[in-house]
N, C-alpha and C positions, 0 to 999 in steps of 0.2 A: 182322220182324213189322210193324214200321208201316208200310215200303212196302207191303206185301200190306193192310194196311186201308187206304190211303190208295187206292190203285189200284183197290180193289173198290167204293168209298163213290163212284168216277167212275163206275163203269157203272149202280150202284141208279140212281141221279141218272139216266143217260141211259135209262134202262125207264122213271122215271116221268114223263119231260118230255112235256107236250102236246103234239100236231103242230098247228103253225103252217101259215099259206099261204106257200107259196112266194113270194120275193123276187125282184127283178129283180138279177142276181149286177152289182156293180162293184166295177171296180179303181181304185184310189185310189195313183196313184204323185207320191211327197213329197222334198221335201230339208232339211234346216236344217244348221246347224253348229254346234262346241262348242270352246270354250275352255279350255284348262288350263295353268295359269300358276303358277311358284314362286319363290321368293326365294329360292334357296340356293347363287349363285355369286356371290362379289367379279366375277370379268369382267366380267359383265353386271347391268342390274337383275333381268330377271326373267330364267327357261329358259320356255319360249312352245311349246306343242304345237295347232294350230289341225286340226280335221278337217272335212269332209263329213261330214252322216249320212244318207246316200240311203237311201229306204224305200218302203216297197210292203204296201198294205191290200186283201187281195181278199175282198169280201164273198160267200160261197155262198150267200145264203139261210138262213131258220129260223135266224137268228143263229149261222152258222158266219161263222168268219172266218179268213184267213192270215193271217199278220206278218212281213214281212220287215224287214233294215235293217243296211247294212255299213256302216263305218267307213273313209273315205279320206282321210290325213294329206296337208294340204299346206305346213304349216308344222311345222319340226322343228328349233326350238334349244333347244340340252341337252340332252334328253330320249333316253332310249334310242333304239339304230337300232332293236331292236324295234318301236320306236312309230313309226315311219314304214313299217309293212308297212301293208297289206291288211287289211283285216280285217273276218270277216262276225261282226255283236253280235248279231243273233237271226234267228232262225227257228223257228213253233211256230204250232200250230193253236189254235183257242179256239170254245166253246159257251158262247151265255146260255140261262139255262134261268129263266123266268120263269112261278111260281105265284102271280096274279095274288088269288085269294081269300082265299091264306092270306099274302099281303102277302110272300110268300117268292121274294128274287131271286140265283141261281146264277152265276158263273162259270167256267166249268172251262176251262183252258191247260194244253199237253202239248208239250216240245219246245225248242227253246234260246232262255236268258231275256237280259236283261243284265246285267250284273256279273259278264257269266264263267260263269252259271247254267246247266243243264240237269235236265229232268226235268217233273215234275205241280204244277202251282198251283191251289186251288180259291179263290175269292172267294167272300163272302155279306155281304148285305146286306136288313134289315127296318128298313122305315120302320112304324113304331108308330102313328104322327099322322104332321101335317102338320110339327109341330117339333122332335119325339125318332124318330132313326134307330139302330141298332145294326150293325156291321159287323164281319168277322170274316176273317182268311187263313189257309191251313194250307198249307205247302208242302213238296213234299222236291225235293231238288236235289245236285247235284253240281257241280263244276268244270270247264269243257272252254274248249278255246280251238281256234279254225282261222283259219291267218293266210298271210303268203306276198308274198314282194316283187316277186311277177311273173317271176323269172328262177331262179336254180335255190334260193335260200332260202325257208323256209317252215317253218310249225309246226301239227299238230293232234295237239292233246291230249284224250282223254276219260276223267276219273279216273272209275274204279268201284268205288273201295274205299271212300273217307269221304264215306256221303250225311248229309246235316244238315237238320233237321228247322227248320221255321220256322212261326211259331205267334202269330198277330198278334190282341188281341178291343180293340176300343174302339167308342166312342159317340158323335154329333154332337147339337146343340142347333143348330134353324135360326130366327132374329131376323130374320122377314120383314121387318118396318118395316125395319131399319137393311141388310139383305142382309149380315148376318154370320153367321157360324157359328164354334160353339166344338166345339170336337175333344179328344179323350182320346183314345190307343191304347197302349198298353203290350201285352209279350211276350217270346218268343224270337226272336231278331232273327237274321240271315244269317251271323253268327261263332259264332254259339252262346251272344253275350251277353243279359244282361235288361235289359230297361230302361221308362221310363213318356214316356208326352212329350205335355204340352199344349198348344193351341195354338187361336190366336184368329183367324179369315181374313174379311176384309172383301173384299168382291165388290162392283164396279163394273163397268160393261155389257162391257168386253172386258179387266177387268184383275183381278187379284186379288193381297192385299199381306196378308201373314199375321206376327204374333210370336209364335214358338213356344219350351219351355224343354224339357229332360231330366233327367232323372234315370237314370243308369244304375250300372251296376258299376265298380267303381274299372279304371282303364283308365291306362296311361302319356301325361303333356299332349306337345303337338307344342313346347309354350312356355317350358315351365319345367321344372328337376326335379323327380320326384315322379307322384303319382298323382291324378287327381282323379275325381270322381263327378256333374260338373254340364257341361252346354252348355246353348246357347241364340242364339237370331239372328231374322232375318226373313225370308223370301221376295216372291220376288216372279215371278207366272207373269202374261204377258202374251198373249195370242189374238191372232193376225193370221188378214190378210184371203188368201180368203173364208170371211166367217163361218157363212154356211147352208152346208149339205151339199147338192151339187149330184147332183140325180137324172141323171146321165149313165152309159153304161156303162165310160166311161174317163176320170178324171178325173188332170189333172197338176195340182200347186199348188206352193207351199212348205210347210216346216212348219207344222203347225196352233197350236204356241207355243213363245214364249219363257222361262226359267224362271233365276230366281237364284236361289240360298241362301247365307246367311251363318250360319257358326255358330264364335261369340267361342272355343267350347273343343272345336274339331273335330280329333280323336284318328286318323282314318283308318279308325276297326277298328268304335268304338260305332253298338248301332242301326242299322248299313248295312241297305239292303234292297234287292233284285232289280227288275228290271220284267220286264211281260211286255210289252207296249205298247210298240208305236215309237214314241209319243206319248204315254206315261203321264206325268201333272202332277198336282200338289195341286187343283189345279181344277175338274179333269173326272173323274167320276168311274169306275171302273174298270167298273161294270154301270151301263147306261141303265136308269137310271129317274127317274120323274116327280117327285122330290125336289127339294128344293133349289138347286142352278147346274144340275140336271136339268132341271129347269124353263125354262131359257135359249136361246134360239134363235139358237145358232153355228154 
């Protein structure tokens, strides 16, 4: 039943969207890389997984968009051979649907997310003023994986029996004078956990550096025995060049950012959540609008 309202609540949305003028269609092909590093072997200091994330943005027009973005290992100590295959992290279509009178702005994604995701994401988001926004996710999803070492190994999985429902509402406060904003979100998060998390993010012309806390469901610590119900850390998402969006029909770059987080009681399992975006950051916000770091010309 809630995939069938979730699914229907996409189409209402796409009957009542205004038609827009048509756009001039660009592809946007991108790279960055990622890090993932652990402490858990005397041999060495750390086990070291470094990847490629080649990605590809193709704008259709009337705010349709593709999303592409594989995964390509070239550093593998310790870590499973698994993790030195191939591997495609999304693929998935998306629509903004913007009601411009009634301050009401839509996201709809359909298709494979990251963290292993597949299935329908809806974003929303209502700017009230200029300094109170409201924002909201509702998602369902599954599990699937497609991977492959090039030679006769390889894995694709698509679970269709456990979809899990995700269910995100919070609120920002935007402090023109100082370019910070304060964020609230709490919900049902991508394990099925609950949790709240606030957080404070100061905005500087291409950098942003956030301290954020949680509060979740007792969870097992990565650190100690026991259980605990609190994290908390900082981030930090960085913008590289070029910063404006180039009106070409084919553009190449690198990555559009940089992004860390640190969190002193990170469990593996709490508050996880999906992307849909080959480039989704705390930063940028998920629908264009004239809001806040919306407002910024990168």
């Amino acid at each position: 039943m809630i995939k069938k309202l979730f699914f229907i609540s996409f189409f209402c949305l796409f009957a009542c969207n205004k038609v827009q003028a048509q756009e001039m269609p660009v592809a946007e092909f991108f790279c960055g890389a990622e890090l993932n590093y652990a402490d858990v072997n005397f041999t060495r200091l750390y086990n070291v997984l470094i990847n490629l994330t080649p990605g590809a943005k193709i704008n259709l027009g009337r705010d349709w968009q593709i999303g592409l973005q594989a995964q390509v290992p070239i550093v593998n100590e310790g870590y499973a051979e698994k993790d030195s295959w191939l591997r495609l992290s999304m693929a998935n279509v998306s629509k903004e649907l913007h009601f411009e009178s009634a301050r009401q702005h839509f996201k709809i994604t359909g298709g494979l997310f990251g963290k292993s995701r597949y299935g329908g994401d809806l974003r929303w988001m209502f700017p009230i003023n200029s300094w109170l926004l409201f924002n909201a996710q509702v998602g369902v999803t599954n599990s699937w994986v497609v991977s492959t070492d090039l030679s006769e190994c390889g894995e694709t999985y698509f679970d269709t029996e456990k979809w899990s429902l995700t269910s995100i509402l919070g609120g920002r406060i935007w402090l023109d004078k100082w370019a910070t904003e304060l964020r609230v979100n709490g919900g049902r998060y991508l394990n099925e956990d609950y949790g709240v998390e606030g957080e404070v993010m100061r905005h500087f012309k291409h950098c942003s550096v956030s301290l954020f806390a949680q509060y979740h469901e007792k969870a097992p610590s990565e650190y100690y025995k026991g259980t605990h119900r609190y994290g908390g850390g900082f981030r930090v998402v960085m913008m590289l060049p070029p910063y404006k969006k180039q009106k070409k029909a084919v553009v190449v770059r690198p990555a559009s950012n940089f992004r860390l987080t640190y969190n002193a009681q990170s469990d593996g399992f709490s508050m996880k959540k999906y992307t849909t975006d080959p480039e989704e950051n705390e930063r940028t916000y998920p629908i264009h609008i004239p809001w806040g770091t919306g407002n910024f010309n990168e």
